[in-house]
C-alpha positions in Angstrom: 99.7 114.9 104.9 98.1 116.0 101.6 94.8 114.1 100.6 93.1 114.9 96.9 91.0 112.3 95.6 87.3 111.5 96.1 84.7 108.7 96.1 80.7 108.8 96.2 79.2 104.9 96.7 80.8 103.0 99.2 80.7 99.3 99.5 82.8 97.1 101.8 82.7 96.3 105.5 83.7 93.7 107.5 81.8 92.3 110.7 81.6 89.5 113.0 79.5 86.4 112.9 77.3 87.9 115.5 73.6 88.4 114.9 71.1 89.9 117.0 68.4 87.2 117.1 64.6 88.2 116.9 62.5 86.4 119.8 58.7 86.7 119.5 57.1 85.1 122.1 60.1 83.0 122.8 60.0 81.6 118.9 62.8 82.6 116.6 60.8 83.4 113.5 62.1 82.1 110.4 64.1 84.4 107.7 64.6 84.1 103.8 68.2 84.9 102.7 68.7 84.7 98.9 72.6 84.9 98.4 74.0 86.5 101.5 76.5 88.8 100.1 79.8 91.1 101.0 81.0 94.8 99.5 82.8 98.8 100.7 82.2 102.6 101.3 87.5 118.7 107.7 86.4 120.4 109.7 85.4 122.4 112.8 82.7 120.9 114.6 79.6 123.0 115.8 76.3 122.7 117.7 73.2 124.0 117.1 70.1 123.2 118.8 66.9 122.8 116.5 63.4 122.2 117.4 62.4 118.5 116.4 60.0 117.8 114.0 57.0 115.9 114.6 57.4 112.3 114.8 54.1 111.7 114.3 53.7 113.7 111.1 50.9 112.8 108.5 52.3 110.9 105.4 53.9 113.0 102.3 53.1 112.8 98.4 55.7 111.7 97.4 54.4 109.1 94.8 54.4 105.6 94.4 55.5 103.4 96.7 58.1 99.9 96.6 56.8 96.5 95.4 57.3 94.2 98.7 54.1 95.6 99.9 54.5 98.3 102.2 53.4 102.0 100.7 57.3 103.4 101.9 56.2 106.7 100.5 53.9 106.8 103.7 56.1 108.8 106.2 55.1 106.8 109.0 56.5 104.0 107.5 59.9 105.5 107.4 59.6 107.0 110.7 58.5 103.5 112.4 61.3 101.6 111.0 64.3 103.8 112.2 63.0 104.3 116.1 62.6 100.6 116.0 66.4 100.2 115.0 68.6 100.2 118.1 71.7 101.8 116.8 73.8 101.2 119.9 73.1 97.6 119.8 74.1 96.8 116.6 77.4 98.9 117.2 78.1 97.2 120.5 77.0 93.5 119.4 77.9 93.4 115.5 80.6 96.3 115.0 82.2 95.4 118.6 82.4 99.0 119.5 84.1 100.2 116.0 81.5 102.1 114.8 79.4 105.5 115.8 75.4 104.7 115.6 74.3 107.6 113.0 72.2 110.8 114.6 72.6 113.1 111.5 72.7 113.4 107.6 76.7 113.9 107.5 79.2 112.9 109.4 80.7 114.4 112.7 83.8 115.2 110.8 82.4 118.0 109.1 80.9 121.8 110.2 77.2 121.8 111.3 77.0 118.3 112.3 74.5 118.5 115.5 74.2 114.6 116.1 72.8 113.4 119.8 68.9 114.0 119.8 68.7 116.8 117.7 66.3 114.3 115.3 64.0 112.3 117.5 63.3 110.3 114.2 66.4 108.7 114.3 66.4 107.7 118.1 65.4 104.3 119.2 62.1 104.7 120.2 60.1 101.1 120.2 57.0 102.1 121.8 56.3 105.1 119.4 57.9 103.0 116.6 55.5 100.1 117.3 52.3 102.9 117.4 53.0 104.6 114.1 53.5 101.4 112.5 50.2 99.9 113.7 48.8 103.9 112.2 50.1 103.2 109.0 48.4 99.8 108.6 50.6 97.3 110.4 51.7 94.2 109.5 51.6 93.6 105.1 54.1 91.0 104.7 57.3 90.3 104.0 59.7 93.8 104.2 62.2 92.9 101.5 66.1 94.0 102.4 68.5 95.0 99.6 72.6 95.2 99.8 75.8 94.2 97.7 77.1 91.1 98.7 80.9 90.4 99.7 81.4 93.2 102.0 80.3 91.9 105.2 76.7 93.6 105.7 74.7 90.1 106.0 74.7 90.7 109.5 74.1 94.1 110.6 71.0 93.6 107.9 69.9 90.8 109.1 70.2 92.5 112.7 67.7 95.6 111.7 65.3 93.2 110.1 65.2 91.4 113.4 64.8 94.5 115.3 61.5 95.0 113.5 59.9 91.9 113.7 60.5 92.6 117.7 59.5 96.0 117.8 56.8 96.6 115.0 55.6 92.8 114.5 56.4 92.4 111.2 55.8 88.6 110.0 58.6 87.8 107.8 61.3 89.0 105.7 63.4 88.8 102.9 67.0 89.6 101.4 68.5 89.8 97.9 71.5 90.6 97.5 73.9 91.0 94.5 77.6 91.8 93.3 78.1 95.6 94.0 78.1 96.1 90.2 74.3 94.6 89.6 72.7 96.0 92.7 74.0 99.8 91.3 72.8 98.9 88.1 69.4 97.3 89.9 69.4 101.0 92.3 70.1 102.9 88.8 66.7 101.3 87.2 64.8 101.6 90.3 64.6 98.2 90.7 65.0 97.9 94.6 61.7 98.3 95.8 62.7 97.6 99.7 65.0 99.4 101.8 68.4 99.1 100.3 71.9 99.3 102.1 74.0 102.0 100.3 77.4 104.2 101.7 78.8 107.5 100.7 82.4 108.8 101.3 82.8 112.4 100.7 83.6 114.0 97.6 84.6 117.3 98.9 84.9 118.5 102.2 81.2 120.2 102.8 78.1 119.3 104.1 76.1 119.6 100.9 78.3 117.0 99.6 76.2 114.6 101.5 73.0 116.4 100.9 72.1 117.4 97.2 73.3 113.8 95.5 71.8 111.9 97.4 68.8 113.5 98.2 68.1 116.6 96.0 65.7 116.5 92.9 67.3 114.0 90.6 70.7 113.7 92.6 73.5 111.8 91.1 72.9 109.4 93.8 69.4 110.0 94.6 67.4 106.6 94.8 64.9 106.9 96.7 62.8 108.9 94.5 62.6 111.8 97.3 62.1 115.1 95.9 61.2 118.4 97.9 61.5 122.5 96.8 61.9 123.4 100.1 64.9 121.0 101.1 66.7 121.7 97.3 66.2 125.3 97.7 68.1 125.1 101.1 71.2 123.1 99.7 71.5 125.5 97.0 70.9 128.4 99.2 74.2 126.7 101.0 76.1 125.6 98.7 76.2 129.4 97.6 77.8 130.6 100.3 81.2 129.7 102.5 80.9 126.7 104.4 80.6 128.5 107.8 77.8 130.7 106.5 76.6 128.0 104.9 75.8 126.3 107.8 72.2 127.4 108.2 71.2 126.5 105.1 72.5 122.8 105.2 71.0 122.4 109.2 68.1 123.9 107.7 67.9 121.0 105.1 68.5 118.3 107.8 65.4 119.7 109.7 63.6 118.7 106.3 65.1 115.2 106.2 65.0 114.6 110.0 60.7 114.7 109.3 60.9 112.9 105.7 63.5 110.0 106.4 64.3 109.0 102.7 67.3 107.6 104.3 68.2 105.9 108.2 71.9 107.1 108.9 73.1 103.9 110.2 76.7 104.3 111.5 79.5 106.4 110.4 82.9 104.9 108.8 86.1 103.6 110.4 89.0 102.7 108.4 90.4 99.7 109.9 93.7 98.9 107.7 97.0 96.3 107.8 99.9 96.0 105.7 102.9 93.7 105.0 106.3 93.5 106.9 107.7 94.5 102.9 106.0 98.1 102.9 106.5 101.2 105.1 105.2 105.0 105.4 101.7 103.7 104.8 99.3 106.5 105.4 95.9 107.5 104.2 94.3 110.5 103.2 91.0 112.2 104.1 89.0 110.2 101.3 90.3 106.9 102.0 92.8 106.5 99.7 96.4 105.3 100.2 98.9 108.0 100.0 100.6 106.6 96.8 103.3 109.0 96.8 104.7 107.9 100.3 104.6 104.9 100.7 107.9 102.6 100.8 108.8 99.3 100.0 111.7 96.7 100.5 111.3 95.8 97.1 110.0 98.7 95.3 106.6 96.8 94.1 103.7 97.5 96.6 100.2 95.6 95.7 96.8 96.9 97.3 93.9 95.7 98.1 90.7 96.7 96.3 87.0 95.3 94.5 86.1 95.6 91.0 85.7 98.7 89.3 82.4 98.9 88.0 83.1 102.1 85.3 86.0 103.4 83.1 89.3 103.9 85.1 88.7 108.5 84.4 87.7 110.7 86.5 84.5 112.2 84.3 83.1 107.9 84.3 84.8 106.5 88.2 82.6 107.5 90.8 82.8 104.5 93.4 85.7 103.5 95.8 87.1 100.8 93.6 87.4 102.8 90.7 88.2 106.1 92.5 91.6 103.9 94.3 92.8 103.5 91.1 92.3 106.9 89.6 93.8 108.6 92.6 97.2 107.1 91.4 97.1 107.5 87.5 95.7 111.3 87.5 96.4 114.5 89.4 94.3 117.5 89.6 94.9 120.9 90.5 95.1 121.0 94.0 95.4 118.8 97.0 93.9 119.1 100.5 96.4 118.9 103.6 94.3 116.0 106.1 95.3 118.0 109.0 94.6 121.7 108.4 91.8 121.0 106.1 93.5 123.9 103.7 94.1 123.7 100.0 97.4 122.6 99.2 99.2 123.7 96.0 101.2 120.8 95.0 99.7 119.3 92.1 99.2 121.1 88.4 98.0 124.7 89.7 100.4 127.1 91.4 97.7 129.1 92.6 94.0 130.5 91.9 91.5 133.9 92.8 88.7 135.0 92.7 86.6 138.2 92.6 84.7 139.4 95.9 81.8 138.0 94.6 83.3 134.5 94.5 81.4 134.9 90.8 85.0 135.2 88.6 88.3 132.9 89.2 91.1 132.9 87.9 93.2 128.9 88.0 97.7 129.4 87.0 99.0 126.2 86.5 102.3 125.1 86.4 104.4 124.4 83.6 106.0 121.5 82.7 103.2 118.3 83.0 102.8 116.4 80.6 100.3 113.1 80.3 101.9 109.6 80.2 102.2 109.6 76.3 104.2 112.9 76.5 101.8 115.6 75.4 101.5 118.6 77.7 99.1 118.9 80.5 97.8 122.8 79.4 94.9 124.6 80.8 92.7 123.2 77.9 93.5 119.7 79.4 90.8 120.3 82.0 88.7 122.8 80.4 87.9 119.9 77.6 87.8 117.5 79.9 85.3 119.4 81.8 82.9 120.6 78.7 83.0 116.6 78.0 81.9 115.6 81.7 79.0 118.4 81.5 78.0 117.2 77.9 74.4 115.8 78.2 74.5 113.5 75.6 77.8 111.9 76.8 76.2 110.9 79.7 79.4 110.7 82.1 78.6 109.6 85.3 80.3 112.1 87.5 78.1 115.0 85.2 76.1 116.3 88.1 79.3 117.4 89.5 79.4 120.1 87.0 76.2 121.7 87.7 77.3 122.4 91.0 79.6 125.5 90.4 77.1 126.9 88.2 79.6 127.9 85.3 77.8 130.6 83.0 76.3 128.7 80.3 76.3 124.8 82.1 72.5 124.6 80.6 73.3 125.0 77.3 75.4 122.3 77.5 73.1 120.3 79.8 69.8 120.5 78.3 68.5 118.0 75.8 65.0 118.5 73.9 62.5 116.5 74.8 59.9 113.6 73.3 57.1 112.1 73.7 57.5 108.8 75.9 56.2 105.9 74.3 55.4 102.8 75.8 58.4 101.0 75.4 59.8 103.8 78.0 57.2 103.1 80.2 58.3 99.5 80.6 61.5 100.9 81.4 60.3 103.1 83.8 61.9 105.7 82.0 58.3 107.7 81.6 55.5 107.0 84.2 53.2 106.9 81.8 53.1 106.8 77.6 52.9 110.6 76.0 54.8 112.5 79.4 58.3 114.0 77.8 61.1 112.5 78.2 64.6 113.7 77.3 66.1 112.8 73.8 69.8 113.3 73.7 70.0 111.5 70.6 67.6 113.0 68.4 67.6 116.8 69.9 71.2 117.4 71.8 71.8 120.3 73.6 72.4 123.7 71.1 76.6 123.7 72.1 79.0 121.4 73.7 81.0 123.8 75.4 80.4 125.6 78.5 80.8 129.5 77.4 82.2 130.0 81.3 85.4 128.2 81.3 88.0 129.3 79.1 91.8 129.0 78.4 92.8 131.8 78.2 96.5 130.4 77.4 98.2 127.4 78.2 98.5 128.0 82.3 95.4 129.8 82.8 92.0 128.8 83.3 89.3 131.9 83.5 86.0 130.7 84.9 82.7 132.8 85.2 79.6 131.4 87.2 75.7 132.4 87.6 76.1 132.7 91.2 78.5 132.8 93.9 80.0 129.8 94.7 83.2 129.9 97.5 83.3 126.6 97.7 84.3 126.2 94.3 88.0 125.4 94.8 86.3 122.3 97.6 84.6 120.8 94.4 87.7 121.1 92.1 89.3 118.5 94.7 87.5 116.1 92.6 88.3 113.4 90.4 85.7 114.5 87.8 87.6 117.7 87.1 90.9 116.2 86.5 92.5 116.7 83.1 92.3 114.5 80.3 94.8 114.2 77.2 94.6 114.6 73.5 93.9 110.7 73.1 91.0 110.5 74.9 89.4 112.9 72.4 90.6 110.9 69.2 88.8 107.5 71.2 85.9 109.6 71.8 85.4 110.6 67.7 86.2 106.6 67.3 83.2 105.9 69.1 82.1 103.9 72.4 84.4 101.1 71.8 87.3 102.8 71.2 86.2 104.8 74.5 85.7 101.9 76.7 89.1 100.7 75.5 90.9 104.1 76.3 89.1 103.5 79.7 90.8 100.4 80.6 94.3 101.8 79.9 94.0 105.4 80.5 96.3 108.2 79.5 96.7 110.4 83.2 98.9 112.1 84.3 99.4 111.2 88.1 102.5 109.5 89.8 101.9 106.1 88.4 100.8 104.6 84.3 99.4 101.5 83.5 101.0 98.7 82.5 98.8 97.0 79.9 95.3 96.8 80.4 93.1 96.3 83.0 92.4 92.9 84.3 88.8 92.5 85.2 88.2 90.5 88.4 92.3 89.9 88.4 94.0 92.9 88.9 95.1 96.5 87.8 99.0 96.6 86.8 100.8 100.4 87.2 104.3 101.7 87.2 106.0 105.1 87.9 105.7 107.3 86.1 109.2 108.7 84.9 108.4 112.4 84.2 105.9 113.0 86.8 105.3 116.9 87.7 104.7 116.6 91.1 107.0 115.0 94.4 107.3 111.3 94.4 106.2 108.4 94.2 109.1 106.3 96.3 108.1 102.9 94.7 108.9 101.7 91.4 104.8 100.0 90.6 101.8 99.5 92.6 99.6 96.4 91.8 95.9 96.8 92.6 94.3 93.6 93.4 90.8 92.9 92.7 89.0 90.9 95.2 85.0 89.6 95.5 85.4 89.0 99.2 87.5 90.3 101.9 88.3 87.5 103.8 90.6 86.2 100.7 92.2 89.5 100.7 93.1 89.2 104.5 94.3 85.9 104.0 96.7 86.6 101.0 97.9 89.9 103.3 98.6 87.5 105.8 100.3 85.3 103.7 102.8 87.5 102.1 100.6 87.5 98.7 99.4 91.6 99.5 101.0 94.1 101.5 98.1 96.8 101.6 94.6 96.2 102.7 92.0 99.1 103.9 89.1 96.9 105.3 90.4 94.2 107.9 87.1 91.8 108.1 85.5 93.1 111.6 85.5 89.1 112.9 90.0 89.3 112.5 89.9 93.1 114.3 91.1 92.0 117.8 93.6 89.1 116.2 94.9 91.9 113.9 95.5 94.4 116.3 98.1 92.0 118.1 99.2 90.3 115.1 100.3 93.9 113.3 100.3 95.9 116.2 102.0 99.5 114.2 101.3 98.3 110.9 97.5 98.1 112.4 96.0 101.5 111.1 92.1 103.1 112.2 91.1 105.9 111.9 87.5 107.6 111.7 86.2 108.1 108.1 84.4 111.1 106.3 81.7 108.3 105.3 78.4 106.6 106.7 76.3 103.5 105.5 72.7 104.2 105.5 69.2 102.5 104.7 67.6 103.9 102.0 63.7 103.9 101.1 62.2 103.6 97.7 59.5 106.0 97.6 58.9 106.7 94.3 60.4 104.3 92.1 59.1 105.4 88.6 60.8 108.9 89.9 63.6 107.6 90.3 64.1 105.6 87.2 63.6 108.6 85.1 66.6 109.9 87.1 68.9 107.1 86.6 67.3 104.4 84.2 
């Protein structure tokens, strides 16, 4: 079963009514919820023993600390609140069993995951929890609790923050939560400044995948404001080698986060998915996403289950789940991964690629004969624009870290803006720290080229690529979405400016099994249809409707109803009913994904990042 495309922030869940209930002294103290809310989110498995770091470590320098009154850049802190989180309970009691409590920075489907007690940080631990919290100053207040509302994680929230008014004797606490689109645009201008519920599914199959964005100086999905040499010098010491000698390297940089905690791994992912009496040959691949070439219906429409998209429907700009389950269907890239062997498959544009020994020179052949939904000819300089327009500082794509992972030969040149003085009007928006530091300036001083000098095409099928350093895992990060191709219109939008962008983003020009038809329908629905002169096998179904929905029970209900026939989340409270009620169209499966708590330790750090 082939699998290609990727997502990075995950947002929905579903779970039961259930809530672990604080008892102090036989009281039931008294919580704040502002909006309760509702969102979403291959390899050989090793084990290495490591020694543990000390739990009891003295506080780091980070920098500045989040605004609900607790210094979270204070280690202890951080350390306190996940051994005062039992894991196991919340899985049991919450997730009825469906989940795996998380022991490690990645998740057990991948190589070099150790897991079990190899991090006594993230083991329940109440009495040291309770004695490092009382070290770094006890009791200030109200912790505040951030996550996206209308995926279901009121209540495993609300069971942590219970948890720690048991344990550590906190007095109160506080929620806010938003639609998934706000809280990434409140996480992108640091302004979360209590631990904040976030998810990752993998981009490409490797470790660093769930190590450098998320925690590596100035990650794409860094917001916690952590920042360490040591720790980014082991991811890119990894990332530079094969996945099995990379292996190392990444445990190396686990050791690192295992004493830091910027994040708490919570639990890892299940997909937990139904579908209607109408459709048939439902499967799904590694990333989550339905296997739109496969499936089958009675009727030859299938509609599918998703939330809003929160950027433009390419891969260079979609870089969340609701986008990405759209994208997977209107674009194909150059390769595929089989879900079972883990091996590249070669069934979409390329016929084939090599390298040198080095792993420093590759050669991509594509195939002949793909053309884009308007007609025009999927060529080698198809991606290699496409690509030199995702790495182009100034365009500010959000998928553009992506490209500084392969170091192509002359990525910085394409990357680097000059700089400015920061004035005060970017210290209000936390995009400078403080009024004269330099801050980047795109607009005034853009970087000396806008073309990457290491990807060429050579000719119409071949791509010639020339990096800085070894990288073997390059063909792993081609799987995604960012480096899919992109047609002649999307440049002629581009020169027309943003709006003729953002329109070309909600009816995109790909080149995958299915086309739009019309635009998209925010908060309604995406409309698509087969696409005639498709290049690669498939699809069996003449459209595929994806549905938008704010909340996941009204998805369930309309699957259960007749009114959807695909749905990927099945809220956690219905799992039991809908195991009888579908029995074989009842699909789980473990995910490549985890939710975590993140801590914001250095907000004004993190704004200049993302803000």
């Amino acid at each position: 079963m082939k699998t290609r495309k990727m997502r990075r922030l995950v947002g929905a869940l579903a779970v039961s009514a259930l809530v672990l209930t604080a008892c102090s002294g036989g009281d039931e103290p008294e919580t704040t919820d502002t909006e309760t809310s509702t969102d979403t989110e291959t390899s050989t498995e090793t084990s290495t023993e490591s020694a543990a770091p000390d739990a009891s470590a003295a506080p780091s320098e980070e920098g500045t600390a989040g605004g609900d009154g607790y210094d979270w850049s204070d280690v202890r802190r951080r350390q306190a609140v996940s051994m005062a989180i039992n894991k196991q309970e919340i899985v049991d009691v919450i997730f009825q069993g469906t989940r795996a409590p998380g022991d490690d920075f990645w998740p057990p489907t991948f190589v070099g995951y150790r897991g079990g007690d190899f991090c006594p940080n993230l083991q329940y631990n109440p009495e040291e929890a309770a004695a490092l919290w009382e070290e770094a100053g006890g009791d200030a207040g109200p912790i505040t609790f951030w996550f996206n509302s209308g995926a279901g994680h009121e209540e495993w929230v609300e069971a942590v923050s219970n948890q720690l008014q048991n344990t550590l004797g906190v007095s109160d606490v506080a929620f806010e939560s938003l639609p998934f689109g706000d809280y990434l645009d409140k996480l992108d201008n640091a302004e979360v400044d209590g631990p904040f519920r976030l998810g990752w599914l993998m981009d490409y199959p490797s470790p660093g995948n769930f190590l450098g964005p998320i925690h590596a100086t100035a990650g794409s999905s860094n917001h916690t404001g952590f920042s360490n040499e040591e720790f980014d010098a082991a991811v890119q010491a990894g990332d530079s080698k094969s996945l099995e000698e990379a292996v190392t390297d990444y445990q190396a940089a686990g050791d690192i986060l295992c004493e830091e905690l910027p994040i708490v791994p919570m639990f890892y992912g299940l997909l937990q998915a139904v579908y209607s009496e109408d459709v048939s040959n439902v499967s799904f691949d590694s990333f989550q996403a339905l296997n739109v070439t496969e499936v089958e219906s009675q009727d030859g429409d299938v509609s599918v289950y998703v939330c809003e998209p929160q950027n433009s429907l390419f891969g260079s700009m979609t870089n969340e789940t609701c986008g990405s389950e759209v994208v997977n269907g209107l674009f194909s890239g150059l390769w595929s991964l089989d879900k079972d062997s883990g091996e590249i498959v070669f069934d979409e544009v390329a016929e084939g690629f090599e390298s040198n020994d080095e792993g420093t020179e590759w050669t991509i052949t594509l195939n002949e004969g793909w053309t884009f939904h308007d007609g025009s000819p999927v060529t080698a300089q198809s991606f290699v624009d496409a690509w030199n327009w995702g790495a182009y500082a100034p365009n500010a794509a959000q998928n553009s870290y992506f490209f500084s992972l392969p170091q192509f030969a002359g990525y910085g040149d394409v990357s680097a803006c000059g700089t400015r003085e920061a004035t005060q009007e970017d210290v209000d928006a936390e995009v400078a720290a403080e009024v004269g530091e330099e801050v980047a300036d795109c607009e005034n001083s853009p970087p000396s080229t806008d073309t990457i000098s290491g990807i060429e095409a050579v000719d119409d099928t071949t791509i010639e690529i020339t990096l800085d350093a070894p990288f073997p895992q390059l063909p792993l990060v081609l799987l995604y979405n960012a480096f899919d191709p992109l047609p002649p219109s999307f440049f002629e939008a581009a020169e027309q400016g943003a709006d003729a962008l953002n329109a070309w983003g909600e009816a995109p020009v790909g080149n995958g099994p299915f086309m739009m038809d019309g635009s998209w329908e925010h908060d309604v629905q995406v409309a698509t249809t087969a696409y005639p002169d498709f290049g690669g096998e498939g699809p069996n179904v003449d459209s595929i409707t994806y549905k938008i929905y704010a909340e996941d029970t009204t998805g369930y209900n309309d699957l259960r109803s007749g009114a959807l026939d695909v749905m990927d989340q099945v809220p956690l409270a219905e799992i039991t009913a809908a195991q009888d009620e579908f029995g074989d169209r009842y699909i789980e499966e473990a995910t490549s994904s985890f939710n975590y708590l993140g801590f914001p330790i250095d907000l004004e750090l993190a704004a200049s990042w993302h803000g």
